[in-house]
N, CA and C of each residue as an Amber inpcrd file, in Angstrom:
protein
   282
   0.1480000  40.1140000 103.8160000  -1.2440000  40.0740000 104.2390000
  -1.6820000  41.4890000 104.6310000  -2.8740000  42.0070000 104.2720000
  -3.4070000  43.5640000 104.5780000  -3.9340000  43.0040000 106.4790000
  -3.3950000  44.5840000 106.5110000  -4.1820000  44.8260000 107.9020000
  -5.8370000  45.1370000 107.7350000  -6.0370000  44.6780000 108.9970000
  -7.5810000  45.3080000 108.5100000  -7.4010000  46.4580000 109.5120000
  -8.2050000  47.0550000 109.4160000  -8.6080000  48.3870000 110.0600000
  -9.3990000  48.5100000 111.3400000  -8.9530000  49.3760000 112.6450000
  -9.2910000  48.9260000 113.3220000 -11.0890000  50.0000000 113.5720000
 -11.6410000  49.7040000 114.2830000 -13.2050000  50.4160000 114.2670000
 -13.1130000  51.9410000 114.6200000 -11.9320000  52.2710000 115.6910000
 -11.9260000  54.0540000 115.2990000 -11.0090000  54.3760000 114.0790000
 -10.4750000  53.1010000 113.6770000 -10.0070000  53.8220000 112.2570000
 -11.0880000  53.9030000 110.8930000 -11.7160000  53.1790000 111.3310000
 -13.1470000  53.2240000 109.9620000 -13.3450000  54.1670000 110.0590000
 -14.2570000  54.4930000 111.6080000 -15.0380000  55.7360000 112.2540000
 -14.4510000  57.1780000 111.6820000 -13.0540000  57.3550000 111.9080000
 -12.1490000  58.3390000 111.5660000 -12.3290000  58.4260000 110.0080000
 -12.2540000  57.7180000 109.0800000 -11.9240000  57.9080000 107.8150000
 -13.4010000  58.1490000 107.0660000 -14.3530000  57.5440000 107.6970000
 -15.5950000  58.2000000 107.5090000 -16.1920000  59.5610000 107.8720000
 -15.4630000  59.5690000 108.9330000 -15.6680000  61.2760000 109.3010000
 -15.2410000  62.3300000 108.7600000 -13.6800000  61.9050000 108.4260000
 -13.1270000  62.5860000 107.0420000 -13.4650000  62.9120000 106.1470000
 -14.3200000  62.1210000 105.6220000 -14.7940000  61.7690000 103.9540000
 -16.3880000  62.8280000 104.1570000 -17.0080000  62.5260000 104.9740000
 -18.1260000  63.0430000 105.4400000 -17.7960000  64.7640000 105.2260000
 -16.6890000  65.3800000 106.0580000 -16.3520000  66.5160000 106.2890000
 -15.7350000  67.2870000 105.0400000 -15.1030000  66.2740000 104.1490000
 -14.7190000  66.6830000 102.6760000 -16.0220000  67.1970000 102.4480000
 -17.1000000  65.9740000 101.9450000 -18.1090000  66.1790000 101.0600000
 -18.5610000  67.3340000 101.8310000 -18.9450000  67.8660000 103.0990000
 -19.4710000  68.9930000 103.0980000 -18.6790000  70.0340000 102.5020000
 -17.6120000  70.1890000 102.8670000 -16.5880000  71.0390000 102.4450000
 -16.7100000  71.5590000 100.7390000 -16.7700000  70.3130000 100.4720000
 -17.2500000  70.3640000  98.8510000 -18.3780000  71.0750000  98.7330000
 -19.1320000  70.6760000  99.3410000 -20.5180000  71.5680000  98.8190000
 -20.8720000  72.8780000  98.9670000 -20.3400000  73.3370000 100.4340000
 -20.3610000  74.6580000 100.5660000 -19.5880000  75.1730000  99.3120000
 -18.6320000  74.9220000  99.0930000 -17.2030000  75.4680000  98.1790000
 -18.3600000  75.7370000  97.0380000 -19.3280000  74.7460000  96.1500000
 -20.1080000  74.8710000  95.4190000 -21.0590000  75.9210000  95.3650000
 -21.5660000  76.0190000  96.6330000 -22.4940000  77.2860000  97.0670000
 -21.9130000  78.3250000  96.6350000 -20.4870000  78.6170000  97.4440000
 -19.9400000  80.0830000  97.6040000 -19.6440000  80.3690000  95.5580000
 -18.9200000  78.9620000  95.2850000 -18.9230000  79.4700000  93.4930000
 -20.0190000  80.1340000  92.7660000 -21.1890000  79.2770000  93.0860000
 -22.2940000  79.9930000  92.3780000 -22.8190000  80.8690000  93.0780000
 -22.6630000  81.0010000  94.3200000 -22.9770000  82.6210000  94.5400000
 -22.7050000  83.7730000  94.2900000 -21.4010000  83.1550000  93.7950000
 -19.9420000  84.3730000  93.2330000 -20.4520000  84.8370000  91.8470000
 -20.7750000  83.7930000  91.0650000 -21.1420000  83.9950000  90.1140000
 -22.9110000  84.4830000  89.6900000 -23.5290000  84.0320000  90.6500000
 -24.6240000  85.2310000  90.3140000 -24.6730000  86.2790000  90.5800000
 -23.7200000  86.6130000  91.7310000 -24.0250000  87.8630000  92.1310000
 -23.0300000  88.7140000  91.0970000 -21.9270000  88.4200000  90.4670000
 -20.8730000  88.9390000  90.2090000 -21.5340000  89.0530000  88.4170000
 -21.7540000  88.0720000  88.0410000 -21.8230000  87.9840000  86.2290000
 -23.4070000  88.1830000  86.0030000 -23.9670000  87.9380000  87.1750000
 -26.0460000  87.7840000  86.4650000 -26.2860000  89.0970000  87.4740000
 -25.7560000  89.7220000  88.1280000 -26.4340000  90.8250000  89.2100000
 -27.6880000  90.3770000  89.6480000 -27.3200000  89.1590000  90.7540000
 -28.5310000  88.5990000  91.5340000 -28.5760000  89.8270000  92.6520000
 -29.7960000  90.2370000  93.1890000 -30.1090000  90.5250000  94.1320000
 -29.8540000  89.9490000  95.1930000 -29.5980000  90.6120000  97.0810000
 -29.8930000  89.5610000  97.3800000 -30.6400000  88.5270000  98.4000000
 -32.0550000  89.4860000  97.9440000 -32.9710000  88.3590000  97.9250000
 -33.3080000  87.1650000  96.8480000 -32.4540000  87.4850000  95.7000000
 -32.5650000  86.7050000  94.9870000 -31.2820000  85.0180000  95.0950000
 -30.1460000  85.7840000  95.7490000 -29.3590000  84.9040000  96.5720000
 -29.8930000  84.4370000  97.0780000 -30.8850000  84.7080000  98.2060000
 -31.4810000  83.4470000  99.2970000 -32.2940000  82.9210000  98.8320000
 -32.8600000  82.9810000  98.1240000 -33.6300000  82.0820000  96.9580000
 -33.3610000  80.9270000  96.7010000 -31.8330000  81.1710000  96.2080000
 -31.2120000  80.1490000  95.3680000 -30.6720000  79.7200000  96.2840000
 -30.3200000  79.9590000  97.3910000 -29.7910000  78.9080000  97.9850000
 -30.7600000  78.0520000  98.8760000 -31.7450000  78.7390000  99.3480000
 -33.3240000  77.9100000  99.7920000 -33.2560000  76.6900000  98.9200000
 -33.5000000  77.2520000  97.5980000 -33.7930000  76.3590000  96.4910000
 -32.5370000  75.0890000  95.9880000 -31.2290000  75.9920000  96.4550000
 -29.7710000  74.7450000  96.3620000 -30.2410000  73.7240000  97.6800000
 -30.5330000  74.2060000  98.4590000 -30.7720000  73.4550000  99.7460000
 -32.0790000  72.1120000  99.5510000 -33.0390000  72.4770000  98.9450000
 -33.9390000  71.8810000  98.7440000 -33.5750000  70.8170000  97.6000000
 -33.0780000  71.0740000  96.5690000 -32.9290000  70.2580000  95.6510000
 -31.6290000  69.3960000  95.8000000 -31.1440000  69.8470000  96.8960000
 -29.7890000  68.9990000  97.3750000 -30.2060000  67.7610000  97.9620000
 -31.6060000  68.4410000  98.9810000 -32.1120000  66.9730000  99.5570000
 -32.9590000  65.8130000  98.7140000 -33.3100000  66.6010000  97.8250000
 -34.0520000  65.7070000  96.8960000 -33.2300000  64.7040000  96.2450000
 -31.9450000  64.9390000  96.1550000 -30.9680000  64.5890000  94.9570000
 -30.4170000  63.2420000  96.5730000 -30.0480000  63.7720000  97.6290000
 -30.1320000  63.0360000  98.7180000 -30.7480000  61.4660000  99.0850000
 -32.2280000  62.2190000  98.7190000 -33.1370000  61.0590000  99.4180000
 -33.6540000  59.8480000  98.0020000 -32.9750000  60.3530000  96.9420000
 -32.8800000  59.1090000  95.2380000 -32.3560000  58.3100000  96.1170000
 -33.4670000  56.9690000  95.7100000 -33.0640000  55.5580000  95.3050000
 -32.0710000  55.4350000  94.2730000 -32.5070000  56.5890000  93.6300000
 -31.1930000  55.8310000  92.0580000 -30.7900000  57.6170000  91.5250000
 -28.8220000  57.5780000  92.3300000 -28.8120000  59.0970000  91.9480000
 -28.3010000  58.6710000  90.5940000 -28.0360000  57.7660000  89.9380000
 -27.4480000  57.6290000  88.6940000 -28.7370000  58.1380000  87.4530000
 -30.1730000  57.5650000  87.8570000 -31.3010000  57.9220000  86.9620000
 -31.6410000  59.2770000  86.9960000 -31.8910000  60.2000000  88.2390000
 -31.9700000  61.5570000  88.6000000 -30.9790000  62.4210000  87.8810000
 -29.7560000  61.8840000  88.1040000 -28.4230000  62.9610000  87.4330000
 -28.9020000  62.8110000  85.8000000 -28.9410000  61.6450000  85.4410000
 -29.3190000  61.4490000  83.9800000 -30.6550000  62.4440000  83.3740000
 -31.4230000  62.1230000  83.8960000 -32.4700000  62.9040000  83.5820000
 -32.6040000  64.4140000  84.0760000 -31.6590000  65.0340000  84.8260000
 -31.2730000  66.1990000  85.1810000 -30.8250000  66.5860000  83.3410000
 -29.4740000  65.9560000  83.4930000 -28.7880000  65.6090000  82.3610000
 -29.6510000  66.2860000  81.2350000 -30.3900000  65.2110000  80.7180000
 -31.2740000  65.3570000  79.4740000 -32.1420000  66.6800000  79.1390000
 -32.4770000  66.8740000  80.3930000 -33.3370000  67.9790000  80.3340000
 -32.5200000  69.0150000  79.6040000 -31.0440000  69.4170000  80.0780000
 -30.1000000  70.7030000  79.8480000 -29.5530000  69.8280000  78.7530000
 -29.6860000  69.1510000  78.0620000 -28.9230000  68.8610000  76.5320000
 -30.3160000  68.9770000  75.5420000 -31.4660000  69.2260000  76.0860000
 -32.6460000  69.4310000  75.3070000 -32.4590000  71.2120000  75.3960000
 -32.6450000  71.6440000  76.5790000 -33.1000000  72.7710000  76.7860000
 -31.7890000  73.6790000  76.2490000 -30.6580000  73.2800000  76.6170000
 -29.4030000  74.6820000  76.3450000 -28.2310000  73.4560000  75.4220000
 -28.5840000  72.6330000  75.0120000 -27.9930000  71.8220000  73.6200000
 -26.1400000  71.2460000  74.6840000 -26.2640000  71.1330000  75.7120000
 -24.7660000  70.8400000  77.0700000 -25.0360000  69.7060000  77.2390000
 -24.5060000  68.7450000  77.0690000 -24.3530000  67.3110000  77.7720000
 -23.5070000  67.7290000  79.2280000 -23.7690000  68.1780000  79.9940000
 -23.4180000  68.1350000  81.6240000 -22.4260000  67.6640000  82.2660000
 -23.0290000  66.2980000  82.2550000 -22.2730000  64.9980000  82.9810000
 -21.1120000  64.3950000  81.7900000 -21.0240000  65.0120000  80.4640000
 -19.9850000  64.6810000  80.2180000 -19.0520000  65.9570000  79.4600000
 -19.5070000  67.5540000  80.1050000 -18.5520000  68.3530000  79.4900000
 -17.3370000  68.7860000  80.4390000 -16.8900000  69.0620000  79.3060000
 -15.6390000  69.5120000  79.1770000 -15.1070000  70.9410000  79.6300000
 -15.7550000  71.9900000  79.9840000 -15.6810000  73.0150000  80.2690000
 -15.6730000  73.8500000  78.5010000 -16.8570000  73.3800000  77.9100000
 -17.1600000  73.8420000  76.5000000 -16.4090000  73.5300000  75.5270000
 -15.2030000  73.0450000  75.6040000 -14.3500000  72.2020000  74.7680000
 -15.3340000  71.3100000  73.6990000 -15.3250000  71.1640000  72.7880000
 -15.9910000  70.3430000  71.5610000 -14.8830000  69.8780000  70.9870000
């Protein structure tokens, strides 16, 4: 028979998970910061830009009813515009 879990153990494993996903995201920030500043020679006022703008579109992506329709149509746009299916590459592998 499973144990169930007791309520500071939920609490705990949610807090965890919570502290990943930030973890994750910064980690995301610092990559593409690395990389504009390093391969596109962002300025950097042009850094705080983008991250104003990572910040903003993070919450947008946040506050979806449906992140599955948003990612999709993110999606579409960059397999129209730069010919990349996104959500299902490969790291350019064909």
């Amino acid at each position: 028979m499973a144990r169930h879990l007791s309520k500071s153990e939920i609490l705990y494993r949610a807090k965890t998970e919570a502290k990943a996903f930030v973890a994750t995201g910064r980690a995301v920030k610092l990559i593409a910061l690395v990389i504009l500043s390093e391969e596109f020679h962002f300025e950097p006022e042009q850094l705080k830009q983008f991250l104003v703008r990572f910040d903003d579109t993070l919450d947008y992506y946040n506050k979806s009813n449906d992140y599955k329709a948003l990612l999709n149509e993110w999606n579409d746009y960059f397999l129209e515009t730069i010919g990349e299916d996104i959500l299902n590459w490969e790291g350019g592998k064909k």
